[in-house]
N, C-alpha and C positions, 0 to 999 in steps of 0.2 A: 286273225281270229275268225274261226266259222260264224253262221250268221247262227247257229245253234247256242255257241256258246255267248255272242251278245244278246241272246234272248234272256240266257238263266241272268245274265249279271245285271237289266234291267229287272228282270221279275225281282230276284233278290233287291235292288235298289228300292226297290215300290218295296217293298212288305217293309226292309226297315223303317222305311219314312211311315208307313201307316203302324207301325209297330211302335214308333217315337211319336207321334198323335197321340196313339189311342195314351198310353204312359201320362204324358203330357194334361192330357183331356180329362182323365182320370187322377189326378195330383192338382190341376188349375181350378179352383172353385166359378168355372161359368157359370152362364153365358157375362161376362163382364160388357156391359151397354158402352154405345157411343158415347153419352154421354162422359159416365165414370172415366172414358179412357183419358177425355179430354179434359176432364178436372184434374186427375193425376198428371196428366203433363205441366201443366200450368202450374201446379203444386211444387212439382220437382223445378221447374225453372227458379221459381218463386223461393224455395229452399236453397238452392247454390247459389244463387248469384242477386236475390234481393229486387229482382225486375217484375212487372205486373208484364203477364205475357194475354194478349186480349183472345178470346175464344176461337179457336180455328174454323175456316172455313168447313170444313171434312176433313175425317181422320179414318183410314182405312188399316185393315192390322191384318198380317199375313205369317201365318206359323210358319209354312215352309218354303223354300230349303231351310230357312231360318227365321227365327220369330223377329220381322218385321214390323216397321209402321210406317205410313206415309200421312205427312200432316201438310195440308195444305193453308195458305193465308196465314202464315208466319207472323206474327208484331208482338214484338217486346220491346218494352220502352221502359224509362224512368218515369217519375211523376212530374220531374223540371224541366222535362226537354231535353238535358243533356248527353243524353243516350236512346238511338232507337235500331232494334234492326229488325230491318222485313226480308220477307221471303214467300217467292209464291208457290214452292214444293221444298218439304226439309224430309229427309227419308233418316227414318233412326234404327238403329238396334238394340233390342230390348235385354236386358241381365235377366237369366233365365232363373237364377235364384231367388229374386223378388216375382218373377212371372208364378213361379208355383205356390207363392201366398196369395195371388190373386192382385197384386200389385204391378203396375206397367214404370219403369223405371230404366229410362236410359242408360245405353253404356258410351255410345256414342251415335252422331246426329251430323248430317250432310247436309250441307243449303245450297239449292241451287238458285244461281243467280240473286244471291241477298243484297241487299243497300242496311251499308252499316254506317251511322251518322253517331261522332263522339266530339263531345268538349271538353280540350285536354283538362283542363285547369282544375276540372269537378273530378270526382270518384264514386260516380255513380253503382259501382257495383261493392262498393264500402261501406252503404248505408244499412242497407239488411242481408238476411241468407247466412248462409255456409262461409261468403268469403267476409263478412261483416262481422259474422265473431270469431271469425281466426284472426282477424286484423284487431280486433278492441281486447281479445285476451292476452293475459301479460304472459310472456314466457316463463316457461316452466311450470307453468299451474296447471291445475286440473283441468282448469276451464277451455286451455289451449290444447290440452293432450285430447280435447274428447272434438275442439271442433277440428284437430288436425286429421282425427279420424273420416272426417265426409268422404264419399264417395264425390269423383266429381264424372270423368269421359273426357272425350272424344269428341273435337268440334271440326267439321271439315268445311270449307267453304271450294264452291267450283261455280266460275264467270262471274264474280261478284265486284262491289267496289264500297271502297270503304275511303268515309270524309272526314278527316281530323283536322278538327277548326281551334283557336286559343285568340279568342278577340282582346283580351288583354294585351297581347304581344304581337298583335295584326297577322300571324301565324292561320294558314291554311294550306290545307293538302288533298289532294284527291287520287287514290289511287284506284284503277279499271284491271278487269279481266284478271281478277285475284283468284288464285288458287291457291287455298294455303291449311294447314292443318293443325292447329291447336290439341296436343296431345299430352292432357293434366288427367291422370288417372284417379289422384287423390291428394287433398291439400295437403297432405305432409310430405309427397314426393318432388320427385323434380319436373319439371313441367320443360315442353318443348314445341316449337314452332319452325315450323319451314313452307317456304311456297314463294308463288313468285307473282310479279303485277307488273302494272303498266303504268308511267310516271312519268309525265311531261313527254309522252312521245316516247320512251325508251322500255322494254322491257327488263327488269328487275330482279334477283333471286336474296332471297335471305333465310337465315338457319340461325336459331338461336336457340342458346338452352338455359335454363335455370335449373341450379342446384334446391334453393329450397325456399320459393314460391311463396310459402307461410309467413316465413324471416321478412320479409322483403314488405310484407302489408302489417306486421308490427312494425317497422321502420328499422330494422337490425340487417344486415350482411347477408347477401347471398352469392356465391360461386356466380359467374355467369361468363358466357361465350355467345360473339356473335359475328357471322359471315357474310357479306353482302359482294351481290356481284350482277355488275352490268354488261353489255358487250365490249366497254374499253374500259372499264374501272374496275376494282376489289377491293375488300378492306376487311380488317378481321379487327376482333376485340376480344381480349382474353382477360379477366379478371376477378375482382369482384364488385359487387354493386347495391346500394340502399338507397332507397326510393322515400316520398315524402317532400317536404319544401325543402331541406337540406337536401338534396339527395345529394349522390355524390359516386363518382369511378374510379377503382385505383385499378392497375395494371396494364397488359402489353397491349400497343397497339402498330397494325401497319396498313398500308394502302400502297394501292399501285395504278396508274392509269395511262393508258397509252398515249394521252390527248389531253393536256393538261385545260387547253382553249376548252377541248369542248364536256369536259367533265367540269368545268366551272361552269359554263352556260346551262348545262343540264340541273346543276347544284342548285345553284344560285341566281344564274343571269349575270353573273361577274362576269366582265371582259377583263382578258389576259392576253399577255403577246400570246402569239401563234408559234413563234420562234422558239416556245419550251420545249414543247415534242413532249419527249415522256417524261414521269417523274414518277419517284417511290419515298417511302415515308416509313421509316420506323423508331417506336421511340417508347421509353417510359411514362404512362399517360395518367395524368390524374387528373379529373373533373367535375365541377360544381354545375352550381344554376350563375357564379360570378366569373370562373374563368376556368382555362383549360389549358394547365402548366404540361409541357414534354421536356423529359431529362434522355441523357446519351441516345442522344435526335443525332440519326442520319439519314441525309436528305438530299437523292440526286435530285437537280433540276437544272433546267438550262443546259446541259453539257456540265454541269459542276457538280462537285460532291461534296457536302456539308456535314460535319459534326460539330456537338454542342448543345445548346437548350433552349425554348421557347417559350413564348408563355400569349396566349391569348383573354386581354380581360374583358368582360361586355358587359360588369355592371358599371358604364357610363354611356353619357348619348351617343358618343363616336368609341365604339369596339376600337382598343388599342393593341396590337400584335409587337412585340416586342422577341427580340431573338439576340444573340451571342453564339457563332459560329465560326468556326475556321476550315478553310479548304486548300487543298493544298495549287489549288490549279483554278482559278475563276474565271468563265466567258462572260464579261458583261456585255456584249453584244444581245445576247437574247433578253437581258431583261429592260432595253434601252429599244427596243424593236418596234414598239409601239409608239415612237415620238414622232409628232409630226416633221414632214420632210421639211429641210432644208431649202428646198428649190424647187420652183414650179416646171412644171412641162417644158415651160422655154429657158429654163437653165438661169432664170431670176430668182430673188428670194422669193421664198411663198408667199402669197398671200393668205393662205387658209387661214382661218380661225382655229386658236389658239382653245383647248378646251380649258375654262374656268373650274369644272370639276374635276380632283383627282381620288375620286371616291370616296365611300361613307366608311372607310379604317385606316385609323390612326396608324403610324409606324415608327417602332424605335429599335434601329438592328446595328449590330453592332458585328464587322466581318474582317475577320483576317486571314491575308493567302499568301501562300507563299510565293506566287506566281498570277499575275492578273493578263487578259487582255483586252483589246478595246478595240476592235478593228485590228486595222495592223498596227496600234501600239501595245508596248509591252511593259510593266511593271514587274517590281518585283518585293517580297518586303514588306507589305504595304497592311496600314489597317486604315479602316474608315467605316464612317456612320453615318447612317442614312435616317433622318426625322421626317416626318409626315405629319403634323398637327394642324387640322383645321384648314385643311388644304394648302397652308405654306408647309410648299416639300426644301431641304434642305442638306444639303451633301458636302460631308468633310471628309480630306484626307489630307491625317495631318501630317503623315510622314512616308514617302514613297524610295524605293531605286530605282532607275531610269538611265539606260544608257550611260553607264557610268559615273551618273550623281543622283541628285536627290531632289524632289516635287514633294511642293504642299498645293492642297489648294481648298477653296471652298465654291459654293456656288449655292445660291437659294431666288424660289420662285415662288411669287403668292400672289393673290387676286389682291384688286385695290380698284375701289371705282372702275369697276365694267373692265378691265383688262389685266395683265397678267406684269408684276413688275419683278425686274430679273436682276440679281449681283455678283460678281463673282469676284474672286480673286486668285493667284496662286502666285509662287515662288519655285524656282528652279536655282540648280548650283551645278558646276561643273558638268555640265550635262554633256555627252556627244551629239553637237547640231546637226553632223551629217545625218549620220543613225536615226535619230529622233525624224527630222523633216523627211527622211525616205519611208520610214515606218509611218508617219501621219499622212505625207500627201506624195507621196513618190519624187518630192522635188529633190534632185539631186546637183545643184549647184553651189550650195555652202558648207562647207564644215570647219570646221573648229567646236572648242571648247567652252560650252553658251553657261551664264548665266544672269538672271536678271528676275523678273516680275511685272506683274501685271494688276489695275483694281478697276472696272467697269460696274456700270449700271445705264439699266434701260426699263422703260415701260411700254407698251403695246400690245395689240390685239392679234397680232401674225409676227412671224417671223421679220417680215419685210419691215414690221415698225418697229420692230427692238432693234434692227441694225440701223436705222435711221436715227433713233432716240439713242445711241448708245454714246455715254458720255463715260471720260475716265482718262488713266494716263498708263504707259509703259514703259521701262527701263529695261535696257539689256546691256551685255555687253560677250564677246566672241573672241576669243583669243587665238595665234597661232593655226590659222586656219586659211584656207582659198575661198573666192568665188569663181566658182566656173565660167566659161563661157568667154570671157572679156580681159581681155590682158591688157589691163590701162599702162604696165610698166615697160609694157615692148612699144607699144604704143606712142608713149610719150618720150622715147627714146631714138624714133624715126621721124616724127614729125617734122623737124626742121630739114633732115635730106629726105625723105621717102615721104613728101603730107599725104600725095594722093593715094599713096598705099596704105592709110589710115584705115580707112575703113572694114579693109580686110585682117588688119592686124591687131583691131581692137575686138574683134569674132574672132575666136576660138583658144586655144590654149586658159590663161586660169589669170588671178590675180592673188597673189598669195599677201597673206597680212599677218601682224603680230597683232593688231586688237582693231576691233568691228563695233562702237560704241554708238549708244545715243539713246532717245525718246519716241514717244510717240503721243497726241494728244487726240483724242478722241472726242469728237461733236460734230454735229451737222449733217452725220452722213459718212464721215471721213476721219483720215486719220492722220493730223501732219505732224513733219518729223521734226524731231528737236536736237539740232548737236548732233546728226549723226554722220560722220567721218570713220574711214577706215586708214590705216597709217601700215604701212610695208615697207621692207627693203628697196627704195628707188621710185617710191610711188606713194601719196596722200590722196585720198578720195575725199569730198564734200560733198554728201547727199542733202538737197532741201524740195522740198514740195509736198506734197499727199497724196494717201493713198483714196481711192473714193472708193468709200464702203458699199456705197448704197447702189453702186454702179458697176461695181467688180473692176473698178479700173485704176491707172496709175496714172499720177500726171508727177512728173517729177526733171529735176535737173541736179544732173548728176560734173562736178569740178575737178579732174584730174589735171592734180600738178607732179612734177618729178621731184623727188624727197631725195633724202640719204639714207643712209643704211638702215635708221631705224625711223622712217618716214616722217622724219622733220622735214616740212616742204622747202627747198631752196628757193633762196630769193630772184637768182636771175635764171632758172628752171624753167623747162618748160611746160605749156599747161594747155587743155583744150577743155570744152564742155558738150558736154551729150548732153541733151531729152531723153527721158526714158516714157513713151507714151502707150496706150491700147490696152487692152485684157491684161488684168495680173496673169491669167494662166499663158497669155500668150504676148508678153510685151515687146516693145521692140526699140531700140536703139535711133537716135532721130542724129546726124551729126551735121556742122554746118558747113556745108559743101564749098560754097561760097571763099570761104576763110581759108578754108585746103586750099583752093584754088592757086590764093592769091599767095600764099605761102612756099609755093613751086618754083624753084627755078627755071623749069623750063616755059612756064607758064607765063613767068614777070614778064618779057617784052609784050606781052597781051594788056599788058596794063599801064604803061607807058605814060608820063603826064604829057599832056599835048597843049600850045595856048590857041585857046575857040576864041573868035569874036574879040570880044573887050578883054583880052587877057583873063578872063580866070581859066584857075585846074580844075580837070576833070581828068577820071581815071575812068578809062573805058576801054576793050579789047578792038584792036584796029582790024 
């Protein structure tokens, strides 16, 4: 463009602006005073929304490009306190239709940098104005159709922060660096809000809209939608909603957060395992001021995918979450992730303390899967319920599949005098022992077909004193199965020609058995055994001693005699006896050398009786 012709298109630009002055100038009944300007503001605040708005510091008014205003020293407040917002520049735009009566009349209004302070519990702007008889007329009246009529605007806020406090309900919040826009053009339409702020360290985005704004301050139904989004969370709400002490929400709701740990912390300050990773949420939602029921709820979390329904109730002291869900595939690993360890640094049990609190909500869930895991164990089949009242947590499963049979079990924890007292119980049937003991602890020396049960109880303040405090008893029994590692029946079958080659023959190859029975008595620390005998083809076993709990060790003596076919011990059979001493994980075979010895034929002339002295025997190697 020549610089000719950007000259005509400013020149033209100035005449229409002075051409839309003079019009203006000539239609406006001036000069309209500082004052007036600033009484009509306070007027119209005073009109919509029922707030005494205090005198402005300075109000400047600017026709073009567009008939502006800038108001300085912002304060509108209630008369109770429970509403104020300041501002120390609000820049508005004036409705040029009221401007040519001589009247200054917002359409809409910027604040920069406002501090807005409300208490929820009050409805401060329901007292008087434009929103105080749309709210007190009845619908369909007259009274409602002329206040639905008001004009309202445009409220934009930029770097502001606003403080929503509810000291009834120990509720506070503080949101920074708000930019958001309030966009209600008139009480009978629909009204809309989006912008974004800073909360607890995170920045924040939300878009919400109302169908009809009016409805909603009569206490009747309104359409509403709303979107909220963090850098690792989202969550949408689509329905409708009535406001008032009833209030109340019916329709869709979903959420999604990449970080289940740190969208709790941000939420709430809830600690959660870490081990969720992401989770997503959607579900049929209805809610009160008393609870917050979800219908055809699906709910990845942990690695699991849930359907079913939910129900959160919070009008008692401890908020109760209640759930009914089924999944076809359960990791309970993750939601187990948060237990204290097992074992300290030096591979003992822990000492740590034991946490007394299991947080301020109740739980009553109730989950069935078709498929569970737990580590490397596997169920299958399975339902169970998990209770949280009052900090006794408590966990049933009354009917499981498992390697070929079936587990029940229970287990419950509760505070009691300063420590934590623990119970449990289960039952197994025909279970595969191999399968099962390689899938729990990779031990692969026994199998057969287990079943039996178990009832303990313990109190302490760490792990280390509920295994020292643990009292109780066990029954099993194992059928048709081996022990690896120890062949008692090769064994006992060379010992009178081969003794010295005992020791090698009792390592390695298996001990096969038709049934592995017996007890176990729990106290002190330890665990001694009761009756327990293994019976085989050519071979009876007698195990007696304990195991020490507290120690991770074994102190035991273990009686192999040579049996019959179905390990009836024979009478004049032969028989030796092991020690079985050191680490359960790493035990070890003790035999008595001595007795091998002496049981050798080529060894017996070493032993020879000789007469010493005053004739007596002694046996000793010459």
């Amino acid at each position: 463009m020549t610089s000719t012709a950007k000259m005509r298109r400013a020149t033209i630009g100035i005449g229409v602006a002075v051409a839309f002055a003079g019009v203006v100038g000539a239609l406006v009944p001036w000069p309209l005073s500082g004052h007036a300007i600033r009484n009509q503001i306070i007027e119209q605040v005073r009109r919509a929304t029922g707030l005494k708005m205090d005198s402005p510091t300075r109000v400047a008014f600017a026709l073009l490009p567009r008939p502006l205003i800038k108001i300085e020293g912002v304060d509108v407040h209630d008369s109770h306190g429970d509403f104020s917002l300041t501002s120390h520049v609000a820049k508005g735009a004036l409705r040029l239709t009221a401007l040519f009566t001589g009247h200054i009349e917002l359409s809409s209004i910027t604040l920069f940098h406002p501090d807005l302070s409300v208490k929820l519990q009050e409805r401060p702007l329901a007292r008087r104005g434009a929103i105080a008889r749309a709210s007190a007329a009845a619908a369909g009246s007259s009274q409602a159709a002329r206040a639905d009529a008001a004009r309202l605007g445009v409220v934009r806020m930029i770097g502001g922060r606003i403080a929503l406090r509810d000291p009834a309900r120990g509720f506070g919040a503080v949101f920074s660096d708000v930019d958001a826009k309030l966009d209600w053009a008139r009480m009978s339409g629909p009204a809309t809000l989006s912008g974004a702020a800073r909360w607890r360290g995170r920045r924040a985005s939300v878009r919400a809209w109302l169908g009809k704004p009016s409805a909603l301050l009569r206490g009747s139904v309104s359409a509403f939608t709303i979107r909220a989004q963090s850098g690792f969370t989202a969550a949408r709400f689509d329905g409708s909603v009535r406001t008032g002490p009833n209030w109340q929400f019916k329709g869709r709701t979903s959420a999604f957060t990449s970080s289940v740990f740190d969208a709790a912390q941000w939420l709430d300050g809830m600690a959660v395992p870490a081990a969720f990773g992401s989770a997503s949420v959607s579900a049929q939602a209805q809610a009160d001021a008393k609870a917050i029921a979800l219908k055809n709820l699906r709910l990845s979390l942990g690695g699991s995918r849930f359907e079913g329904s939910a129900a959160l109730r919070t009008n008692r002291a401890r908020p109760i979450l209640s759930a009914t869900v089924a999944t076809s595939a359960l990791a309970v690993t993750p939601f187990l992730s948060e237990l204290p360890p097992a074992f300290g640094e030096d591979g003992s049990w822990s000492q740590s303390p034991l946490s007394r609190d299991l947080g301020g909500l109740d739980l009553d869930l109730r989950i069935s899967a078709t498929r569970a895991k737990l580590g490397g164990l596997a169920l299958s089949n399975l339902g169970m319920e998990v209770l949280l009242e009052k900090n006794r947590l408590q966990f049933d499963l009354p009917e499981a599949k498992a390697y070929g049979g079936m587990v029940k079990a229970r287990v419950s924890i509760a505070p009691a005098g300063g420590v934590q007292t623990l119970s449990g119980s289960a039952t197994f049937s025909k279970v595969d022992a191999g399968r099962l003991l390689w899938a729990a602890a990779e031990y692969d020396r026994l199998s057969g077909t287990a079943s039996g049960g178990f009832s303990v109880q313990s109190r302490g303040a760490s792990v280390a004193d509920l295994v020292r405090g643990l009292t109780g008893r066990a029954d099993f029994t194992v059928s048709r199965g081996e022990f690896a590692g120890v062949d008692f029946e090769r064994a006992l079958r060379r010992i009178n020609s081969r003794p010295l080659s005992v020791a090698s023959e009792v390592h390695g190859g298996g001990t096969y058995f038709d049934t592995l029975s017996g007890g176990l008595t729990f106290g002190g620390g330890a665990a001694a055994l009761n009756n327990v005998a293994l019976a085989g083809p050519g071979v009876h076993v007698a195990l007696a001693g304990e195991a020490l709990i507290g120690r991770r060790a074994l102190r035991l003596a273990v009686t192999a005699r040579q049996a019959g076919p179905h390990g009836s011990p024979s009478a004049d059979g032969s028989h030796m006896t092991v020690k079985v001493r050191g680490s359960w994980d790493e035990p070890r075979l003790v035999l008595n050398v001595d007795k091998l010895v002496r049981r050798s034929e080529a060894a017996a002339p070493l032993f020879e009786t000789t007469a010493v002295g005053s004739g007596r025997a002694s046996a000793s190697p010459q």
